[in-house]
N, C-alpha and C positions, 0 to 999 in steps of 0.2 A: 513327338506326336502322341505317343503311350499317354503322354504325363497331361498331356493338354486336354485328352479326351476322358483319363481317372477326374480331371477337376470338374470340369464342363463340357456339355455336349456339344458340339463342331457339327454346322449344318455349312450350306452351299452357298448361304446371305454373310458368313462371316468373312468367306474366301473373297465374295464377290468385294464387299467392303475394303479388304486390303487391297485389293487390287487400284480400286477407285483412292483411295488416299494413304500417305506415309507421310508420320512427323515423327523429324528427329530431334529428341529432347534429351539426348546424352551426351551433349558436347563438354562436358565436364568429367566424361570416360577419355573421348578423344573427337576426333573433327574431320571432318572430310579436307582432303589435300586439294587447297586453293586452285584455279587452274592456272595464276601468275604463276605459283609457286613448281605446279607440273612442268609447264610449257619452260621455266628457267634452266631446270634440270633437268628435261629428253636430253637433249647435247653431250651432254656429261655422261651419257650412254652410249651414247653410237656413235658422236663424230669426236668429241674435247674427251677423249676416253684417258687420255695419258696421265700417268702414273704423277701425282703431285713434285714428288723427289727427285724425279728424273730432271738432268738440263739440256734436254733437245726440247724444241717449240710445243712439243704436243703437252708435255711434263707440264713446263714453264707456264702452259694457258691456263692447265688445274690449279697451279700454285697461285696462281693469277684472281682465279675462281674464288679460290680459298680467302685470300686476303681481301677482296671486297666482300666477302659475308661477313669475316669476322670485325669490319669496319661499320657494317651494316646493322648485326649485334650490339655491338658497343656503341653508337649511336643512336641505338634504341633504349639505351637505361644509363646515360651517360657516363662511360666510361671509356677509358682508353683500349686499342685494338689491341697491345702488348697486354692485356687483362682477360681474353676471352679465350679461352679453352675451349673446343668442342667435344662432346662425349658422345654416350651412344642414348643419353636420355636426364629425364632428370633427376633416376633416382641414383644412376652411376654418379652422377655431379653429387648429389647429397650423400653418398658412400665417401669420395673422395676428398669432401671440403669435413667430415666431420672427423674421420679417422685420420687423415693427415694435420689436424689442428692437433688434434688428441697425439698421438707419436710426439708431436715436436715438444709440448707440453709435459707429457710425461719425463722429457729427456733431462726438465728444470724442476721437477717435484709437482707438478700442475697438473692435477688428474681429477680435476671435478669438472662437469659437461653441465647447464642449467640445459631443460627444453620445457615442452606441457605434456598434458596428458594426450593431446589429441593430435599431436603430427600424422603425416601420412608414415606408414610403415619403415619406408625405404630408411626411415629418421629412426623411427624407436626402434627396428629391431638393430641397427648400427649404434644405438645406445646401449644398448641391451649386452650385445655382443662383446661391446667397450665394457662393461660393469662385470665380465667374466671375464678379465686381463687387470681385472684390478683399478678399475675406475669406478668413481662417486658420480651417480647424476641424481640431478634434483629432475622432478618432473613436478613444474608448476599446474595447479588445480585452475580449471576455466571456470566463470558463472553460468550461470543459466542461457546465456546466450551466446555463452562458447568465447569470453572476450576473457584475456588479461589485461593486467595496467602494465605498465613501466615501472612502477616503484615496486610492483612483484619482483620484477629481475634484480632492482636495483639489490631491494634484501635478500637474494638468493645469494649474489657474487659475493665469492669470499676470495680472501688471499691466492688463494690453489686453484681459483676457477681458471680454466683453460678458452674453453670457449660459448657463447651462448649461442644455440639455435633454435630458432621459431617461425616457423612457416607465417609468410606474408599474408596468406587469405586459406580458410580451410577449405579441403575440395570438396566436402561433405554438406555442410550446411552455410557455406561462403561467409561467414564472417572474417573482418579482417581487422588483423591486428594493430597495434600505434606502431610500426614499425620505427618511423622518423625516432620518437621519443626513446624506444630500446636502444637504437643507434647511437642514438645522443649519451644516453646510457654508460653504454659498452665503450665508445671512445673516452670515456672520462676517465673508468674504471680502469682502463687500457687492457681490455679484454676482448677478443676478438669476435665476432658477430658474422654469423651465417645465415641466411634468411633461402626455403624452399621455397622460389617463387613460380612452379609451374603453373598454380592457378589464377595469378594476377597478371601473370606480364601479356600484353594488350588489350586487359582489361581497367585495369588501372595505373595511374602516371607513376612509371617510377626513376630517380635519378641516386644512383648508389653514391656519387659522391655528396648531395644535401643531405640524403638519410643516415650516412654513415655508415656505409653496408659495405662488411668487408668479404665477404663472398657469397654468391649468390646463384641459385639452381635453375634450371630451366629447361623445358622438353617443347620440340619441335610441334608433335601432332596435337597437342591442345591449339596450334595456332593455326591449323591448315599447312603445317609441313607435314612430313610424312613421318611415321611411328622411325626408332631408331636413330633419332638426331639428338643430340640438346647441347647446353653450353654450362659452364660451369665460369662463373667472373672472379675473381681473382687480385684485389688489391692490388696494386704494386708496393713492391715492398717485401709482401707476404709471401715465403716460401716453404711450400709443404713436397711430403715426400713424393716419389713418381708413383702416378698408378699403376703404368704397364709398362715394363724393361724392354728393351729391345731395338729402340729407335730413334730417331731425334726428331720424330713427327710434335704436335705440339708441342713444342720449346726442348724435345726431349722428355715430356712430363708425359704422356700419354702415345709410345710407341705404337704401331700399325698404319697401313696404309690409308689415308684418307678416305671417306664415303663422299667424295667430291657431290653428286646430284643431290645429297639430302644436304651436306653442309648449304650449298647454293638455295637451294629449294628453301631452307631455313632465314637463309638472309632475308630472302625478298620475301619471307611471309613476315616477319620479325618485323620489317618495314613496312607494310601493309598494316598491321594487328596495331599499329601506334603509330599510324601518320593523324588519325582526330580522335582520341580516344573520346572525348567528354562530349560530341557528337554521338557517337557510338553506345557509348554506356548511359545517354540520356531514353535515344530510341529503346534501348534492351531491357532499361529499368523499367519504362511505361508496362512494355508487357511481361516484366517479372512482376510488378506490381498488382497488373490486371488478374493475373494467374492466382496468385495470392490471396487477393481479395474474394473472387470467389469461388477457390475453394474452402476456403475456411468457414464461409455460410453451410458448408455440412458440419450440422453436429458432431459435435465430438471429437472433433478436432483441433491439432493446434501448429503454428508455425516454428521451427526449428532455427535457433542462430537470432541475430540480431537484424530489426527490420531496419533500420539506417545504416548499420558498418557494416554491409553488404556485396558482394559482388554482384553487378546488373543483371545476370542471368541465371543467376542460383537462387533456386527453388525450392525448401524440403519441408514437407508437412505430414506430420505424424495421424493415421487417421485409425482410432480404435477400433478394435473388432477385427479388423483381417490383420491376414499373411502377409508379407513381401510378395515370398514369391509368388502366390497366388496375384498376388495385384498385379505384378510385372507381366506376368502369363496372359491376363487378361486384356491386359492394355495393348498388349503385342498381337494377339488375336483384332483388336481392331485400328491394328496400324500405328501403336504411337511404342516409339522406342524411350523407354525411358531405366532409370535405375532406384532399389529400394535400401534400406538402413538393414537389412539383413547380405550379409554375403553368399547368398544362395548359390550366385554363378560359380565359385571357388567349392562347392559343398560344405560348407560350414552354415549350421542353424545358427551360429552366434550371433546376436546382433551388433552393431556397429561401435565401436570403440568409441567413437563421437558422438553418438548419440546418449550412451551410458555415460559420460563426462558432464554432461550437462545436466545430467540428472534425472535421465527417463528411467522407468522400468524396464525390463526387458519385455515385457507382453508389448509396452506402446515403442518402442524404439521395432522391432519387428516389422511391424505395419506401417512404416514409415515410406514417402517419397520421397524422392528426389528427381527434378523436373532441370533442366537445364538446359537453357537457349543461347543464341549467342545473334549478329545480325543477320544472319540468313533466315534464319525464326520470320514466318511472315504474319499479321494480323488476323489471318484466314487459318494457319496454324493453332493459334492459341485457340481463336474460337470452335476447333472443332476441339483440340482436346479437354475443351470446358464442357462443350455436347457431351463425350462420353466419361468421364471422371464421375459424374453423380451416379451416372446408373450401375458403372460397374461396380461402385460403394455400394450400392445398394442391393445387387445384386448377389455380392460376396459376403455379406453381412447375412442376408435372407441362409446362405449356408452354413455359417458359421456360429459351431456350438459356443465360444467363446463371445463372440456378442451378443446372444441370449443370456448365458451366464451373466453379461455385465447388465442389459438391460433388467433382467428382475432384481437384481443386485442395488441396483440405483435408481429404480423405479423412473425407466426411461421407453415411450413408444419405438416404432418401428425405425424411425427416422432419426432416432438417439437423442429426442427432446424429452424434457421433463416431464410427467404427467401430471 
């Protein structure tokens, strides 16, 4: 409240405002828990409570549980059920499928990792970590719009490569990669291929056995499961080291007692988020695209990532002259939740690693948004937060020494057009 009232002054039309309307535009953080997905998994609390392991009926109905989610899973990105691992998310899957490639690799002299610059964390700092034990990783450069090709990878692998990883769709400014093609790739080279698919899978169609994907990351609460879930897929064939000792829960690879309601809760979302994707991602594109459209009619602005290799509901557009965090503050004050190219929530002023990839400064990477819908997003949604997006631009600019600076600078009016 301190910080809301140092930026801008809080009267009783702001409070009344939030109360009257709430849009959530950070489904790209995470998602509200479907109510298929709740109503699957109450039971699994209070009455189907028994221990997966156990073999009396109550056990037996969790184990039960278990194996049509992970049938569930696996028939949502075609693969087989002996291929789905569940974890506690997807960035323990991306821990697991890259350091246990890495181990086995190392064990044949193979200790070179390809990825890019722009993975989610969970990736570069478990590269990171691998390159202080003695590993080579390439980290491929993106263009402008945050895209690789295929034939980058192709000349990256070398002899010693162990394995390639490259996120399916970036969670930042949703571009998405040739996956199919790297696949294609990696199986020629006979080099193993990991893809972090948290922010594609039921957004867009994926079948790990056409693409050639030999292991592949996943988190429940991007789908309307609940936080604490995800899946990690797994070849067959491919055997990597255990994560956690202790038990013979997943195959013996991932010991501890099962999270039976979020595994379930995860199936029937998983089933849900890809029963008509291209239905789905045609409605969400209309209004990613509406959003798009006009904001970028504010001067001085520009759109982040690629306007066609796209995911349907990602959104990020760089707007000069402000804050992040200011914009976020702002936009929350009049009910719309969204996220910025600065990592303010975490306190770091640094701006976003994806954003610096593609080639921004750090002043315009700063000011950056990111908007993010999915189908719940309804028509009446967009158009309010098209109502207030100009004013609070304009508003925050009117404060801001830094777009003064750039307007005399560039001999630009109020509004950030040319004079």
């Amino acid at each position: 409240i301190l910080m809301y009232n140092r930026i801008f002054p809080v009267n009783r039309k702001v409070f009344d405002l939030m109360e009257k309307r709430f849009v959530y535009a950070d489904n790209a953080a995470t998602t509200r828990v479907s109510k298929n997905a709740l109503e699957a998994a109450l039971p699994y609390y209070t009455e189907q409570y028994g221990n997966a392991s156990s073999i009396y009926t109550l056990g037996m109905n969790s184990a039960k549980a278990i194996l049509k989610a992970r049938e569930q899973v696996a028939n949502a990105i075609g693969a087989k059920v002996n291929e789905i691992y569940f974890t506690s998310g997807g960035s323990e899957a991306d821990n697991w499928a890259i350091r246990g490639v890495a181990l086995n690799g190392a064990k044949k002299g193979k200790k070179h990792i390809i990825t890019t610059v722009f993975e989610h964390h969970a990736v570069l700092h478990t590269c990171q970590f691998l390159e202080k034990q003695g590993f080579e990783v390439t980290y491929l450069p993106v263009d402008e719009n945050g895209l690789i090709s295929a034939q980058q990878v192709a000349d990256a692998i070398r002899e010693d490569t162990c394995l390639v990883t490259i996120m399916f769709a970036n969670n930042e400014i949703g571009t998405i990669m040739p996956i199919a093609e790297i696949g294609a790739i990696c199986k020629e080279k006979k080099v193993y291929f990991h893809t972090d698919a948290v922010q594609a899978i039921g957004n867009v169609e994926i079948n790990v056995k056409e693409m050639n994907i030999d292991m592949l990351s996943m988190s429940g609460h991007k789908i309307h499961a609940p936080k604490g879930i995800g899946c990690l897929y797994i070849r067959g064939g491919i055997s990597i080291p255990n994560l956690i000792f202790g038990g013979a829960q997943e195959r013996s690879k991932r010991a501890g007692t099962e999270n039976v309601p979020s595994i379930v809760a995860m199936g029937v979302a998983i089933t849900d988020a890809c029963a008509d994707i291209p239905t789905k991602a045609e409605k969400v594109s209309k209004m990613r695209d509406k959003l798009i459209d006009e904001i970028l009619k504010i001067p001085q602005t520009r759109l982040n990532g690629d306007r066609e290799k796209r995911l349907p509901g990602n959104v990020n557009i760089s707007i000069r002259g402000i804050e992040g965090e200011s914009l976020l503050l702002t936009l929350d004050l009049n009910g719309i939740a969204a996220s910025s190219g600065s990592a303010c929530t975490s306190g770091s002023l640094d701006p976003s690693h994806v954003l610096l990839s593609i080639g921004l400064p750090h002043e315009i990477a700063h000011g950056s948004l990111r908007l993010s819908i999915n189908e719940e997003t309804t028509d009446e949604d967009i158009d309010y937060i098209l109502s207030v997006i100009p004013n609070v631009v304009k508003r925050l600019r009117a404060m801001s020494p830094l777009w003064e600076t750039i307007r005399k600078n560039e001999g630009l009016d109020e509004e950030g057009n040319k004079i």
